[in-house]
Residue, then its C-alpha position, 0 to 999 in steps of 0.5 A: x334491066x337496061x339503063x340506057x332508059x337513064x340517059x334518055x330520061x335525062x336528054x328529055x328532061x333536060x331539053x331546055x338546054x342547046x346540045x352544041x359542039x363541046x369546046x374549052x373556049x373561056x372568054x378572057x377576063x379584061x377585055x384585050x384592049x382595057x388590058x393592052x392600053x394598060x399595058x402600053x400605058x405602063x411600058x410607054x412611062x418605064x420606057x421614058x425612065x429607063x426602066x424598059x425591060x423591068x416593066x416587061x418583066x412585070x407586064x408578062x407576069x400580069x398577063x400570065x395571071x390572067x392567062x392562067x385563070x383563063x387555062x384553069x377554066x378551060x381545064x375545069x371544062x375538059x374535066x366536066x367533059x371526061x378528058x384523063x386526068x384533067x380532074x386531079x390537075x384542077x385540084x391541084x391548082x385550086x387547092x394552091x390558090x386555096x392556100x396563096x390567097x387569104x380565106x377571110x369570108x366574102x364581102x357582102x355587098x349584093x344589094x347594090x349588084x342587084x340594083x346595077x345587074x342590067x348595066x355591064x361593065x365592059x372591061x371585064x367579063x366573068x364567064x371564067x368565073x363561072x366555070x371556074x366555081x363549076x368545075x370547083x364543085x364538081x371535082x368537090x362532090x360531097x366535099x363542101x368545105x373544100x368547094x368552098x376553100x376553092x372558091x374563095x381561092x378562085x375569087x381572090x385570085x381574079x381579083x388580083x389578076x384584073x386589079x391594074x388593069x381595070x382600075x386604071x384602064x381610064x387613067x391609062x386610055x387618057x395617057x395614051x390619047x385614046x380618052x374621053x375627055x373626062x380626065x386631064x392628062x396630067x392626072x393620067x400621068x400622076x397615077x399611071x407613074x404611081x401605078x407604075x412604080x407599084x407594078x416595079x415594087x412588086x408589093x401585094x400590099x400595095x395591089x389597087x383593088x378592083x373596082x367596087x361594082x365588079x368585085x361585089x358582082x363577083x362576090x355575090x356569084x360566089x356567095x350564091x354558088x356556095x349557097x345552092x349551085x345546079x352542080x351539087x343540085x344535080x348530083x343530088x338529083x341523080x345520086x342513087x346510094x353510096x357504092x362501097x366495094x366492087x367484086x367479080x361476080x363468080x369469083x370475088x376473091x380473085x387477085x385483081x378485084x379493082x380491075x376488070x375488061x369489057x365485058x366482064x361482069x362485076x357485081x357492085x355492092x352498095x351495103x354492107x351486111x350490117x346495113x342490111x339490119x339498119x333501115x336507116x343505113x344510106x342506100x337501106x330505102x333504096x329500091x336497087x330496081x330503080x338505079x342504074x349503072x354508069x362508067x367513066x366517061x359517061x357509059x351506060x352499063x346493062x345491069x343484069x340481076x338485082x342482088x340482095x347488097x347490089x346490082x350485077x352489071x357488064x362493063x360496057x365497051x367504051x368504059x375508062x377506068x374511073x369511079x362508077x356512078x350509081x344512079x336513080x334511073x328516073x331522075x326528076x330535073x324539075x328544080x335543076x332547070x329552074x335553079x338554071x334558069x335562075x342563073x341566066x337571068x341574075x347573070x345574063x352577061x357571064x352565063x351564055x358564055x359558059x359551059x352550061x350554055x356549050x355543054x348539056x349537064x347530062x352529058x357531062x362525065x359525072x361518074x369522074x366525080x364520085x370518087x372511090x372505089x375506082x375500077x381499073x379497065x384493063x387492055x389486052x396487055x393487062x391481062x397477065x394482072x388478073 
């Protein structure tokens, strides 16, 4: 049998979405003039109190917040994409967001989202939030307690990051005189002196909340994501049983049975023995002729015989060492493409500036996300291991 089909089966069924260049472009969070204004507004106020190189320390630190979310995103989508090691970098800087911000559940106000989806707040943009809860279920596969310790964590920590600057982005256009009209300067210039002093302090205590349409607009992105997701959806889709043990086909016991070149045949053992006795054991219902076979980053293998625990398979030229895929050959992406177009139409100013409008699903490199075992793909160079 060839698997090839698999991915054509796919490409058809997917086909809603446009096949653009791949690219790691995330949109920033605060719009850069919102974000400068402040920033000059601040600098502008220290400057008169002698407190210059104080407010640049602190400004450069904002910035870096923001800066770093907007890399933390990009690294989810090199990792969507198949780029080495790009998974376990973004759980490493998930999981220290999970534990530098507060996981008290989410607050619930999206009622009142709803009712303003049509009307953008243009000092923000939450494509990077996208992103960022993508690429937090996709390095959790199977794991929903961690997917949603990230997401919390990615939540609390966008709000930080765009608190000063959007909650006084009127207070400090008007103190520049670059306002509408609406506040006095003298207002301005009491609360961008206040917001300067705790931007000095450096008390989180004292961080302004972000304003409150923004944070519920995040909030219930968040809450649905961790609801129901076309990520989790579409693992759930293409998912055939649990591969549990990756042995050599003629010589199982061999010295380096984790690793293996291109175009040696291993075989993939999807149940135990005992498994076999149990219809109810996972991957037991499975038909083995209607899976197929795929490699990191995203390599189709043939799969040569169908054995009584498995599938027989050649590792494919272009294999990377990662986890292997087992996958059901005709997958059906109907509730996939609606869960998608779900999301485009409850968040039409985020999703065409995510990965999910640059980068077909079924193109990603999903094999990375399934976890253990791994096969180790070896070189010229290795061969002296086996």
């Amino acid at each position: 049998m060839n698997t090839t089909g698999t991915t054509a089966t796919m490409a058809d069924a997917m086909g809603m979405m446009e096949h653009p260049e791949s690219t790691i472009s995330v949109p920033p969070l605060v719009d850069e003039r919102v974000l400068q204004r402040f920033c000059n507004a601040v600098q502008s106020y220290a400057d008169s109190v002698g407190s210059h190189d104080e407010a640049a320390k602190k400004l450069r630190e904002l910035r870096a917040r923001l800066t770093t979310l907007r890399g933390l995103a990009s690294l989810c989508r090199l990792a969507i994409v198949g780029h080495p090691h790009s998974v376990a970098r973004v759980v490493d800087e998930m999981f220290c967001l999970s534990v530098d911000f507060p996981s008290d559940p989410l607050e619930d106000s999206c009622d009142e989202v709803e009712r303003n989806q049509d009307e953008p707040d243009d000092r923000v943009q939450l494509a990077a939030a996208v992103d960022l809860f993508a690429g937090a279920s996709f390095v959790s596969k199977d794991r929903r307690e961690q997917r949603d310790g990230f997401i919390i964590g990615v939540v609390r920590a966008i709000e930080d990051a765009i608190a000063f600057p959007v909650t006084f982005s009127a207070e400090a256009a008007t103190y520049l005189g670059e306002g509408d009209g609406t506040l006095s300067m003298v207002h301005a210039r009491i609360v961008i002196t206040n917001a300067t002093q705790r931007l000095l302090d450096n008390d989180q205590k004292c961080v302004p909340r972000a304003p409150k349409e923004i944070r519920g607009r995040l909030a219930c992105l968040a809450k649905a994501w961790m609801c129901a997701n076309p990520v989790d959806l579409f693992f759930h889709v293409i998912s055939g049983p649990r591969l549990r043990r990756i042995v050599h086909w003629e010589d199982p016991e061999r010295r380096r049975p984790d690793a293996a070149r291109v175009g040696d045949r291993v075989t993939l053992l999807l149940r135990d023995h005992d498994e076999r006795k149990d219809p109810c054991a996972p991957g037991c219902g499975d038909d083995l002729r209607d899976l197929g076979v795929m490699f990191c980053p995203h390599q189709p293998a043939a799969v040569i015989r169908v054995v009584e625990d498995g599938l027989q398979t050649l590792v494919p030229a272009g294999a990377r060492t990662g986890p292997i895929a087992i996958v059901k050959k005709a997958p059906d992406f109907t509730a996939v493409k609606d869960m998608l177009a779900e999301y485009a139409d409850a968040y039409p100013f985020e999703w065409p500036f995510s990965i999910f409008s640059v980068v077909r699903m079924d193109m990603w490199a999903y094999p990375v996300a399934f976890g253990m075992p791994v096969l180790k793909i070896m070189q010229d160079q290795d061969r002296g291991l086996r």
